[in-house]
PyMOL CGO cylinders between C-alpha atoms (Angstrom):
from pymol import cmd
from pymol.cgo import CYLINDER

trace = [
    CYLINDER, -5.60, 104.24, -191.91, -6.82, 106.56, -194.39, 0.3, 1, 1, 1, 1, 1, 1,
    CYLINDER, -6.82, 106.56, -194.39, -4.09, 108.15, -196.55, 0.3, 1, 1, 1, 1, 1, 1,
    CYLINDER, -4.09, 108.15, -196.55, -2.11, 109.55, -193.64, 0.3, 1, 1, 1, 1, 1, 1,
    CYLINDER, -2.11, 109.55, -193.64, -4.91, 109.79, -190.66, 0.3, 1, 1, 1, 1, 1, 1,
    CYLINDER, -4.91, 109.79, -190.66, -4.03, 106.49, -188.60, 0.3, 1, 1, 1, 1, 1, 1,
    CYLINDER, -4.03, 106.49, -188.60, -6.74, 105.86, -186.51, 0.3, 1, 1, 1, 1, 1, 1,
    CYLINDER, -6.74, 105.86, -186.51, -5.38, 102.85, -183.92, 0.3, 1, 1, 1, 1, 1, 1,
    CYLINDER, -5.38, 102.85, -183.92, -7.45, 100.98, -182.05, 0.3, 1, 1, 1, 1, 1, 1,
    CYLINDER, -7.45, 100.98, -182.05, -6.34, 98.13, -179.39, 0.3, 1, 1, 1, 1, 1, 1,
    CYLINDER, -6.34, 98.13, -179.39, -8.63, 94.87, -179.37, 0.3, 1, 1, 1, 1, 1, 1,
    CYLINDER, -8.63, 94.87, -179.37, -8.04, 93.20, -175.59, 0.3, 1, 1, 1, 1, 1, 1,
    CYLINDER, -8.04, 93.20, -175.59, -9.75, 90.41, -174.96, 0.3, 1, 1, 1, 1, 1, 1,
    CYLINDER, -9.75, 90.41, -174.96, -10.68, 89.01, -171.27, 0.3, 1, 1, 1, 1, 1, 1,
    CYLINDER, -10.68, 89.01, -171.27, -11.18, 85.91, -169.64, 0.3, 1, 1, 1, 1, 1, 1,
    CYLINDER, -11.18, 85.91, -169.64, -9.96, 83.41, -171.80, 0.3, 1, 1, 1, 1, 1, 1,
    CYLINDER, -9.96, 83.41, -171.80, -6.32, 82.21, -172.06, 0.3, 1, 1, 1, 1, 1, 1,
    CYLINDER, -6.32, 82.21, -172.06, -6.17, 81.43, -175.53, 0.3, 1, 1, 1, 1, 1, 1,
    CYLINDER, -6.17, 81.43, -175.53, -7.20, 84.92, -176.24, 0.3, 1, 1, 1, 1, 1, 1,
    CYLINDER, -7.20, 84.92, -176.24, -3.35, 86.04, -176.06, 0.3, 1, 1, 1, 1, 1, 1,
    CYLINDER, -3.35, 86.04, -176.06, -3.05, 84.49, -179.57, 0.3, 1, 1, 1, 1, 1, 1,
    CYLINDER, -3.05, 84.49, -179.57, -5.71, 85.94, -181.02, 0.3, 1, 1, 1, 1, 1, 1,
    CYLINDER, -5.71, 85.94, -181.02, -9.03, 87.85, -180.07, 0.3, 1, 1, 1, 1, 1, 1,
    CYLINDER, -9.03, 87.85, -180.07, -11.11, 86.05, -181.70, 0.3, 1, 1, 1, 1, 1, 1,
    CYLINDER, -11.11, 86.05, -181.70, -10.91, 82.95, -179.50, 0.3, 1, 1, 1, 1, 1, 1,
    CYLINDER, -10.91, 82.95, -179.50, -11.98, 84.80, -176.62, 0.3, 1, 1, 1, 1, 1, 1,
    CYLINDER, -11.98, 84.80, -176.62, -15.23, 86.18, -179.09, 0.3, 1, 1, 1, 1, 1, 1,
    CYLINDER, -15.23, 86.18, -179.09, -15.89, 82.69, -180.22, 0.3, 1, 1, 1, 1, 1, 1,
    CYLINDER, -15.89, 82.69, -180.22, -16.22, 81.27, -177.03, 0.3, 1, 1, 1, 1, 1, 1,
    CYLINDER, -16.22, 81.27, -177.03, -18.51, 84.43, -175.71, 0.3, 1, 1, 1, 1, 1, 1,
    CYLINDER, -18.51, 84.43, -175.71, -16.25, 86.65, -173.90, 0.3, 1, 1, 1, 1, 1, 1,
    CYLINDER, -16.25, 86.65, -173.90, -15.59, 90.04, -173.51, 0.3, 1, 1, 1, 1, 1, 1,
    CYLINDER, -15.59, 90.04, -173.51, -13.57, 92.24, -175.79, 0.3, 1, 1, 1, 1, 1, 1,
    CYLINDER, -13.57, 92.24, -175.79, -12.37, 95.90, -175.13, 0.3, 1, 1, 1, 1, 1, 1,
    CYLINDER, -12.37, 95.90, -175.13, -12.20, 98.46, -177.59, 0.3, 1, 1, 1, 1, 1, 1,
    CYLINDER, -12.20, 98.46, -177.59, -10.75, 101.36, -177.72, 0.3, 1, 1, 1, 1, 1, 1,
    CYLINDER, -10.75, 101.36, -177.72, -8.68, 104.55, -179.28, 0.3, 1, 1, 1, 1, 1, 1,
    CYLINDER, -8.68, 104.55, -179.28, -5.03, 104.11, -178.82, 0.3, 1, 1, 1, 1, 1, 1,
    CYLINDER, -5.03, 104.11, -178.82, -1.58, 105.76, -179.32, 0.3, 1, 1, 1, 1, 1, 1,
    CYLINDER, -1.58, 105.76, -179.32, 0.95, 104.18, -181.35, 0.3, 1, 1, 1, 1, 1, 1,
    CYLINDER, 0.95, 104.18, -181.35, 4.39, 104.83, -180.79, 0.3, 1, 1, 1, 1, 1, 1,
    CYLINDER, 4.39, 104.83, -180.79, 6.30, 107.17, -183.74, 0.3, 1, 1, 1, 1, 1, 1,
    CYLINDER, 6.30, 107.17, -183.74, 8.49, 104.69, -184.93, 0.3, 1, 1, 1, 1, 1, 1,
    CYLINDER, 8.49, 104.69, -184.93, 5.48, 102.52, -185.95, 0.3, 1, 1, 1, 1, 1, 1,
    CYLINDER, 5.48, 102.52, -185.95, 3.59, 105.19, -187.27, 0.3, 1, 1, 1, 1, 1, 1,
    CYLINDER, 3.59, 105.19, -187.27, 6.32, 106.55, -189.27, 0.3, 1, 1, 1, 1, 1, 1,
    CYLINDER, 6.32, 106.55, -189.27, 6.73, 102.76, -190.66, 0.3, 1, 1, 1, 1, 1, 1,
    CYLINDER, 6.73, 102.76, -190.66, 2.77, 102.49, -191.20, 0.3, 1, 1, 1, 1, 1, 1,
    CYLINDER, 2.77, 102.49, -191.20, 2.86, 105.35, -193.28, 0.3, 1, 1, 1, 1, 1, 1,
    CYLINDER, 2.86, 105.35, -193.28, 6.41, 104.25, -194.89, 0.3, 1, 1, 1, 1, 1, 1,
    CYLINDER, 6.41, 104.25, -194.89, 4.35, 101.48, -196.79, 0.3, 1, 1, 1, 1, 1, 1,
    CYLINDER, 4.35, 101.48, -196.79, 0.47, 102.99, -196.96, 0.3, 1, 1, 1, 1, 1, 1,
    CYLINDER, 0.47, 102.99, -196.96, 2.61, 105.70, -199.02, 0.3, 1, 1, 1, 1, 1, 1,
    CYLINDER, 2.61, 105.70, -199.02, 4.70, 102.89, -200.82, 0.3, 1, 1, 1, 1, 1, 1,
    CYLINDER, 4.70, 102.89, -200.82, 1.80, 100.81, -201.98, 0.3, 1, 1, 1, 1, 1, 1,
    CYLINDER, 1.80, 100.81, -201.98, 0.04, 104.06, -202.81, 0.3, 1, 1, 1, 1, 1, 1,
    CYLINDER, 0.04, 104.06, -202.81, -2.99, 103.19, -200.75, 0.3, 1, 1, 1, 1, 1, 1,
    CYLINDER, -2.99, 103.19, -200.75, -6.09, 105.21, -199.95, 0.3, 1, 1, 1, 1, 1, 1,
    CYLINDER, -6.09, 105.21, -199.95, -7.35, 103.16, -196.66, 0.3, 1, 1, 1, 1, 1, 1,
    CYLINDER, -7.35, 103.16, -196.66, -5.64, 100.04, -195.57, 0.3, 1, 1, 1, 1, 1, 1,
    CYLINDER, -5.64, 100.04, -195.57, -5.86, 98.14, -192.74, 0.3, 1, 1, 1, 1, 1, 1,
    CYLINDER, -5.86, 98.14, -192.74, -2.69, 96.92, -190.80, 0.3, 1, 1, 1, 1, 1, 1,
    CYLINDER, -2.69, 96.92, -190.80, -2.82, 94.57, -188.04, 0.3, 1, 1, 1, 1, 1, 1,
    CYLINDER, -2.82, 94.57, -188.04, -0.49, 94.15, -185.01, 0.3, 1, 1, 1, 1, 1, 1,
    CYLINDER, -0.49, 94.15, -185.01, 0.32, 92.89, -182.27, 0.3, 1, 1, 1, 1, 1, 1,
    CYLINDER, 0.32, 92.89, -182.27, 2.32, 93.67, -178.67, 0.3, 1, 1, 1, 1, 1, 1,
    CYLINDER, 2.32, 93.67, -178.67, 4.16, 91.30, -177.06, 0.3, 1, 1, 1, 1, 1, 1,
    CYLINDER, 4.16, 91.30, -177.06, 4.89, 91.84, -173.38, 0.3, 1, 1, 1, 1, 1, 1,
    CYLINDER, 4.89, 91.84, -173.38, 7.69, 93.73, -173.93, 0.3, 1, 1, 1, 1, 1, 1,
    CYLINDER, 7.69, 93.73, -173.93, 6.00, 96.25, -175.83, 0.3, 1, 1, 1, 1, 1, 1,
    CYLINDER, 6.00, 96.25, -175.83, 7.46, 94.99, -179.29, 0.3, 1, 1, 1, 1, 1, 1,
    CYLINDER, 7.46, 94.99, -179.29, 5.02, 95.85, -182.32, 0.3, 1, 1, 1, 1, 1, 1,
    CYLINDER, 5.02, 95.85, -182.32, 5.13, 92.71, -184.63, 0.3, 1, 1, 1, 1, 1, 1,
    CYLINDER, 5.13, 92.71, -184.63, 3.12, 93.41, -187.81, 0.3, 1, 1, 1, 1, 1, 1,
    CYLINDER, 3.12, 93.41, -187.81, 0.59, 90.00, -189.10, 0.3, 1, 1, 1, 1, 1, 1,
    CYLINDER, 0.59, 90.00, -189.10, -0.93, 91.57, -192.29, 0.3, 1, 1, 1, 1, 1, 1,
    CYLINDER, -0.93, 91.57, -192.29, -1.45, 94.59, -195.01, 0.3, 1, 1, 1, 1, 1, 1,
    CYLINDER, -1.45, 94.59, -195.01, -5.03, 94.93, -196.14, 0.3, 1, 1, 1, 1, 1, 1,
    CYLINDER, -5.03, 94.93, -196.14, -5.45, 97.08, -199.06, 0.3, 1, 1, 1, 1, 1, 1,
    CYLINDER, -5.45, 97.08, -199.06, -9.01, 97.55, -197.80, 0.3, 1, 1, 1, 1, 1, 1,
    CYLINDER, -9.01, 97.55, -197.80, -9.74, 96.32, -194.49, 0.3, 1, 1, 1, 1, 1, 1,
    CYLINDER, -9.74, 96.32, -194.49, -12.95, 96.21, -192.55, 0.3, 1, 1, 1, 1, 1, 1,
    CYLINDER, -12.95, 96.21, -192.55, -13.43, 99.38, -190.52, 0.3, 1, 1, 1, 1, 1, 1,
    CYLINDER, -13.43, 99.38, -190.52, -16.66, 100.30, -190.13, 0.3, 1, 1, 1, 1, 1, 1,
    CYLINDER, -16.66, 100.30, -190.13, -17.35, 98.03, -186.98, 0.3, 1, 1, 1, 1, 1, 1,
    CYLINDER, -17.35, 98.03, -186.98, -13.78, 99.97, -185.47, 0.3, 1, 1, 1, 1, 1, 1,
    CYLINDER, -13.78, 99.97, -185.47, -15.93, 102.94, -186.40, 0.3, 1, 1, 1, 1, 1, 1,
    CYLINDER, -15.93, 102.94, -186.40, -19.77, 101.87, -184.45, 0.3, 1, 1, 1, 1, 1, 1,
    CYLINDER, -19.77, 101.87, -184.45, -17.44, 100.89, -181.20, 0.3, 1, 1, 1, 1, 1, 1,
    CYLINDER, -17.44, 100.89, -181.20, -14.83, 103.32, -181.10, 0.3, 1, 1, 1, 1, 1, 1,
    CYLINDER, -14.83, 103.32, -181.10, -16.21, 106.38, -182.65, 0.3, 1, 1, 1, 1, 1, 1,
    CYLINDER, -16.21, 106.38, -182.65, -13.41, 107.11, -185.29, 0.3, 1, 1, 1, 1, 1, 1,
    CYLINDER, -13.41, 107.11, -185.29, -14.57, 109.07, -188.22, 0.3, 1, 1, 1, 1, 1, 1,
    CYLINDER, -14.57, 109.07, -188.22, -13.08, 106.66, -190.50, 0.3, 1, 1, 1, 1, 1, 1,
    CYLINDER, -13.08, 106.66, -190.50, -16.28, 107.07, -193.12, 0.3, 1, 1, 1, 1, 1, 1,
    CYLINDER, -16.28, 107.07, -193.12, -16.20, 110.97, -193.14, 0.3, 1, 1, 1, 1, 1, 1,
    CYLINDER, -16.20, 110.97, -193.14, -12.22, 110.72, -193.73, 0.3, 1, 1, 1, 1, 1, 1,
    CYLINDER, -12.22, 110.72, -193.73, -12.70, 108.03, -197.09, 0.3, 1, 1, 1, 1, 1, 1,
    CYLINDER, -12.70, 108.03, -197.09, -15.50, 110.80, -197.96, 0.3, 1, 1, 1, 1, 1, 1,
    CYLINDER, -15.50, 110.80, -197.96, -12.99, 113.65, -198.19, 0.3, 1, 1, 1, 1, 1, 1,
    CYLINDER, -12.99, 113.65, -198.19, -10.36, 111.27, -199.53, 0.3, 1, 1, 1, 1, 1, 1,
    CYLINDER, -10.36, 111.27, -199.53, -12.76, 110.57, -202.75, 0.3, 1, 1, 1, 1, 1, 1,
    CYLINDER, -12.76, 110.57, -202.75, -13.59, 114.36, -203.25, 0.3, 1, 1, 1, 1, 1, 1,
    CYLINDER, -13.59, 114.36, -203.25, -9.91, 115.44, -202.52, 0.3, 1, 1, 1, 1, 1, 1,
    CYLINDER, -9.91, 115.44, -202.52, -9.32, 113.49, -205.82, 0.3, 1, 1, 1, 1, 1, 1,
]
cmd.load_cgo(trace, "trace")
């Protein structure tokens, strides 16, 4: 997120069974990962900006994950996640967004 542009991305991992823990299993042990731009439903955007505006932060990072019924089931609230590899693989303009966030203020 920056300030109230949520850019969501889903991580899926393939080929490995312990990858429906956690993603980075399945990079660890050299397999793939898909990236890409997703949709979060409004209840969890609504919530994501809820705290972002809360915590009075510029451009946090919050990780999730989706069970199989489709349940969000928040792990963590970075004040100032990593973003710039989401950027390179998904194409986000997450930098230009911080940018105008600085000058805005």
């Amino acid at each position: 997120m920056v300030r109230n542009h949520i850019f969501a991305t889903t991580i899926t991992a393939e080929n490995h069974e312990d990858s429906s823990i956690d993603w980075r299993i399945s990079e660890l042990k050299g397999g793939n990962l898909i990236d890409k731009q997703a949709n979060l439903p409004d209840i969890v955007r609504q919530q994501c900006l809820s705290i972002v505006n809360y915590f009075r932060l510029n451009y946090p990072s919050i990780d999730f994950i989706k069970d199989p019924h489709r349940r969000y089931f928040s792990l963590e609230l970075n004040p100032n996640g990593q973003w710039a590899w989401i950027e390179q693989i998904v194409g986000y303009p997450i930098r230009d967004a911080i940018i105008d966030t600085l000058l805005a203020e």
